[in-house]
C-alpha positions in Angstrom: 90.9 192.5 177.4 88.1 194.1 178.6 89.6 197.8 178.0 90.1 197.9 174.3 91.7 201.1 174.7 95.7 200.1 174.8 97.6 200.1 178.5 101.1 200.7 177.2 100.6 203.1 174.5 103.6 205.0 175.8 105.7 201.9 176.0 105.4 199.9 173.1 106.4 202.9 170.7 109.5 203.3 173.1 110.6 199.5 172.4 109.8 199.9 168.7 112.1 202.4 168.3 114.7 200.2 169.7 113.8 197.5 167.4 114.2 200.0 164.5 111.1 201.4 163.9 111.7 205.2 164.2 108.4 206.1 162.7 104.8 207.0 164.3 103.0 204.0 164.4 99.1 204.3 164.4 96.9 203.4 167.4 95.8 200.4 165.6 99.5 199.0 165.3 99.9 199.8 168.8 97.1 198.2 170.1 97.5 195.1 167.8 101.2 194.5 169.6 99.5 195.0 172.8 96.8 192.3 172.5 99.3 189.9 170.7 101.9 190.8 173.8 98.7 189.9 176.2 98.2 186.6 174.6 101.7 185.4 174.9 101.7 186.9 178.9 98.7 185.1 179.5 99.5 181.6 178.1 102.9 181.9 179.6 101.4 182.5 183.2 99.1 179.3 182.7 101.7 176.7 181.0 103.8 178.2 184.7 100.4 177.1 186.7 100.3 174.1 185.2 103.8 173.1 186.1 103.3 174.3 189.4 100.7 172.3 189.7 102.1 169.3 188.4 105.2 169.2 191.4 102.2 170.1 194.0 103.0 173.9 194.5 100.3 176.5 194.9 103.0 179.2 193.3 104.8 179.0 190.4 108.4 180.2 190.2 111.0 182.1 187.7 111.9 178.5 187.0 108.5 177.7 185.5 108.9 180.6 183.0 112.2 180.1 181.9 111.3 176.6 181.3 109.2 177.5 178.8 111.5 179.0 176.4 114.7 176.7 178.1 115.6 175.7 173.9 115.9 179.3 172.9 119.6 179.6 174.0 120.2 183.2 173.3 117.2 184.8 175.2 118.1 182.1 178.1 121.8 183.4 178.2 120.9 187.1 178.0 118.2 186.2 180.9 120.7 185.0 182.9 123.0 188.2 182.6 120.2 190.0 183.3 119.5 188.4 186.5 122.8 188.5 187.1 123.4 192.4 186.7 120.3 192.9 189.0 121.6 190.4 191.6 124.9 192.6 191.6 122.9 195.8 192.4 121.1 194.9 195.1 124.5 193.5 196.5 126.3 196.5 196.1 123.2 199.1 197.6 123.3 196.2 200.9 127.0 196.7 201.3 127.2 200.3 200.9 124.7 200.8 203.3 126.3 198.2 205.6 129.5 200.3 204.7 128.1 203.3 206.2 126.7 201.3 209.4 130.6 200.4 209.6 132.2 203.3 209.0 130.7 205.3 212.0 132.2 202.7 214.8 135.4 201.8 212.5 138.8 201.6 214.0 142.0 202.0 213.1 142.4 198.7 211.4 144.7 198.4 208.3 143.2 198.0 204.6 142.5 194.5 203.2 142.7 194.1 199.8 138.8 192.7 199.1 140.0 192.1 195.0 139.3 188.5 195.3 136.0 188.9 197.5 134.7 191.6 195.0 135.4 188.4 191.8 133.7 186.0 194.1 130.8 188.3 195.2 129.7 187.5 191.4 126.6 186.1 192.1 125.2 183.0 189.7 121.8 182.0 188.4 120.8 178.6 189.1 118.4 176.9 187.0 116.8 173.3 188.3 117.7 171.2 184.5 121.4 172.8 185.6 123.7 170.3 185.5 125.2 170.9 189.0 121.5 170.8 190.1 120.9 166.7 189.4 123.8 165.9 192.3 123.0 166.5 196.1 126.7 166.8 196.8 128.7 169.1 195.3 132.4 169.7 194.9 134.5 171.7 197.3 135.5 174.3 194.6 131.7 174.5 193.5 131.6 178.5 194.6 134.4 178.9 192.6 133.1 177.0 189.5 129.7 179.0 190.2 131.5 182.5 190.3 133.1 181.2 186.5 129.7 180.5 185.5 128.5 183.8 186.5 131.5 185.4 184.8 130.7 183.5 181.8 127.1 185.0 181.6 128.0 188.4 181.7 130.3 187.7 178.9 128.2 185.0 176.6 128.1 185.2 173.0 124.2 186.8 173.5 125.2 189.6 175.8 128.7 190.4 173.2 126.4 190.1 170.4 124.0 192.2 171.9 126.6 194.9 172.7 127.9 195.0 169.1 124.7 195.6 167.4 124.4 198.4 170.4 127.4 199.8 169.0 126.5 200.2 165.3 123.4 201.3 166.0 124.3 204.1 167.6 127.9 204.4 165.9 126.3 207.6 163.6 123.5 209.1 165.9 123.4 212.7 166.5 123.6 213.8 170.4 120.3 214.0 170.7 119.6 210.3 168.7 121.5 208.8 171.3 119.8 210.9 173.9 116.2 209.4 172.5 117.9 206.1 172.6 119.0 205.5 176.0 115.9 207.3 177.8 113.7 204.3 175.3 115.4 201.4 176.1 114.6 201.3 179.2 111.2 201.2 178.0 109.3 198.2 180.7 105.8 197.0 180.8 106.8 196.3 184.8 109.1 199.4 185.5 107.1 201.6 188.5 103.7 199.7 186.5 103.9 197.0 188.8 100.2 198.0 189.8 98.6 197.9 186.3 100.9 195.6 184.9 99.2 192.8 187.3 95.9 193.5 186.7 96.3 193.6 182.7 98.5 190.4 182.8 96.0 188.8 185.6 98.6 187.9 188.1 96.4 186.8 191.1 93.7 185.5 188.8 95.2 183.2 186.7 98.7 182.5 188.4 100.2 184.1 191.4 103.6 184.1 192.6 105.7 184.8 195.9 106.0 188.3 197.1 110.1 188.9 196.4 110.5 186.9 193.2 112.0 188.1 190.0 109.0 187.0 188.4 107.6 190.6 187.3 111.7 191.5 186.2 111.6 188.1 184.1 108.4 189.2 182.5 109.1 192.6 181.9 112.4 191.2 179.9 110.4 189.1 178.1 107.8 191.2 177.2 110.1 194.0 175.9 111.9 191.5 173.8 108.8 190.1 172.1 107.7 193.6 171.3 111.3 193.9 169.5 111.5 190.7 168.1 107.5 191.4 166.6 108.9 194.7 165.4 111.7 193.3 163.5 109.7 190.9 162.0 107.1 193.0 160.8 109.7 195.6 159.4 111.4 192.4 157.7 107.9 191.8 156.4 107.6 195.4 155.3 111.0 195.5 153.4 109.7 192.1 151.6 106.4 194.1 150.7 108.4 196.6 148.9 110.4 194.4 146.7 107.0 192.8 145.4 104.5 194.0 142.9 104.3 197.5 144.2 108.0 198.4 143.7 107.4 199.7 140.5 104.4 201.6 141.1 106.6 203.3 144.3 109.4 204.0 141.8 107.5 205.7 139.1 105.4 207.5 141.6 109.2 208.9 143.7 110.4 210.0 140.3 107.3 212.0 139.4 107.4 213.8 143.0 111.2 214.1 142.4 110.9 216.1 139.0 108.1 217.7 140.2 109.8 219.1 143.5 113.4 219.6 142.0 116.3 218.1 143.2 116.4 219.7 146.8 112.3 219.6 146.9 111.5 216.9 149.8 113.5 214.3 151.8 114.3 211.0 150.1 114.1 207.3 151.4 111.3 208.0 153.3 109.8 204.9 154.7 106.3 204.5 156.1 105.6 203.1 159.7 104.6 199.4 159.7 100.8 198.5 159.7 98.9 196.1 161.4 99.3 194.2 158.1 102.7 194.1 159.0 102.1 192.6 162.3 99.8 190.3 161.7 101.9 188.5 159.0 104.7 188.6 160.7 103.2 187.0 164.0 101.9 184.2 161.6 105.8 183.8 160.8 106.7 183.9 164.1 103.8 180.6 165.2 105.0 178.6 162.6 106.1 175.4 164.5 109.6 174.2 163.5 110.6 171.5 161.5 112.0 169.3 163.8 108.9 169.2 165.9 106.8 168.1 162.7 108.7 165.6 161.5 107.3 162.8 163.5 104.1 163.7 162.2 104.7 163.0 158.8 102.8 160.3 157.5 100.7 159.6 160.5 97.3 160.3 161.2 97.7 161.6 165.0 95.7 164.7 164.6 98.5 168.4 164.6 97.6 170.4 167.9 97.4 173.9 167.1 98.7 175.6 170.1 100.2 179.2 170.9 103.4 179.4 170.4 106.2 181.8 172.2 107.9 184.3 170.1 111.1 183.4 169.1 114.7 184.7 169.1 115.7 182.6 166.3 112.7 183.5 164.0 113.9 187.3 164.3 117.2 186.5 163.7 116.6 184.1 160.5 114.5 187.4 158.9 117.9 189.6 158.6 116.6 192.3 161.6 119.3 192.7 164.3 117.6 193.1 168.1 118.8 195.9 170.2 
């Protein structure tokens, strides 16, 4: 980046603290997260211009980002209820403003119970490696097997899992914890930043889209997720640190500052804020490239392509961090 100075400082803290990490981070750790972030945005605009490319199409498409992480399952499925959420929005603003529209030259006209519209005004996500998407024609009761898939989105195993962990995270949080918590996890890198998001990203310059495309919601999803999943990882990393050589060094050195200070002198279980140490190690994790992927290379002497990898849900999962 040509501004070393970071773009999201307010942000990135905000999703931290989601992840977990309710400590001040330092600038460094900050900025670190935000040039890793940058890297991952970047390759995943150019693997999308490359597919474009590759069908003959100047733009790329949501499509050609989601296809880059189509095997991780659980971020796919919370995507889609994402999408799906944002699609019912913008639905309901259009009809209560068409309601209004109606209501001024509305006659006396008796009520129709709209129950079965409002379950099929569920709008569903389509993705082209769909299976309904390698047949031309489809079946008559295709709307109502897309509403069911829809309906199914909004209540996948990633989007119940997600509101579990919600709930014990905040199952003990004073008023204003929780208060702190909801105004941060909104936290976006795209939310009103369309503007400077585009020009740190390069949209434009490397890749460009079409003008009405969820492309800057899918990123800003992504984006926030990666900063969570890094954070989790690098406070797994952290708790690992502490069970090494310097847990006896930290236990001597707690008990001397606890007979010094008394037994009401000083708050205990104080942990520090994760380093850039932290990060770095636990992006390493995150690149490692799994098994099944190296197994075919075993024994050969095709030479290993080093290549950027996307961070993971499954990596965060594996290190014993929950994801808000």
């Amino acid at each position: 980046m040509a501004n070393t100075s970071p773009q999201f400082k307010q942000e990135i803290p905000q999703m931290m603290y989601i992840a977990g990490e309710t400590q001040d981070t330092s600038d460094d750790t900050t900025t670190l997260i935000e040039s890793i972030i940058h890297g991952q945005v970047v390759h995943m605009l150019t693997t999308a211009n490359d597919l474009a490319l590759r069908r003959g199409a100047r733009l790329f498409t949501v499509a050609d980002l989601i296809f880059q992480f189509r095997h991780d399952t659980p971020r796919v499925d919370r995507l889609r209820t994402f999408l799906t959420w944002k699609a019912i929005r913008i639905r309901k603003t259009v009809k209560d403003a068409d309601d209004k529209d109606a209501l001024a030259a509305a006659d006396d006209e008796p009520d129709v119970d709209d129950t079965a519209g409002a379950i099929k005004a569920i709008p569903a996500v389509h993705l082209p490696w769909d299976l309904a998407s390698f047949f031309a024609e489809q079946p008559p009761d295709s709307d109502d097997a897309a509403t069911a898939t829809a309906a199914d989105a909004l209540t996948s195993g990633a989007s119940l899992e997600k509101l579990r962990r919600d709930d014990e995270r905040t199952r003990n949080m004073t008023v204003d914890e929780y208060a702190t918590w909801s105004e941060y996890r909104h936290a976006s890198f795209t939310w009103r930043k369309i503007k400077r998001f585009r020009a740190w990203a390069g949209l434009g310059v490397i890749a460009d889209h079409r003008a009405g495309d969820d492309v800057l919601d899918v990123l800003g999803f992504v984006t926030s997720e990666m900063v969570k999943r890094l954070t989790a990882e690098a406070m797994a990393v952290q708790a690992r640190e502490g069970l090494g050589v310097h847990v006896v060094a930290v236990a001597a050195a707690a008990r001397e500052k606890a007979t010094a200070e008394g037994l009401f002198g000083g708050a205990r279980g104080e942990r520090e804020a994760i380093a850039a140490r932290h990060v770095r190690v636990a992006f390493q994790r995150l690149q490692c490239v799994p098994k099944k992927r190296r197994a075919l290379l075993i024994g050969t002497r095709l030479p290993r392509r080093e290549e950027l990898q996307l961070v993971r849900w499954l990596s965060a999962v594996r290190s014993g961090v929950w994801l808000t």
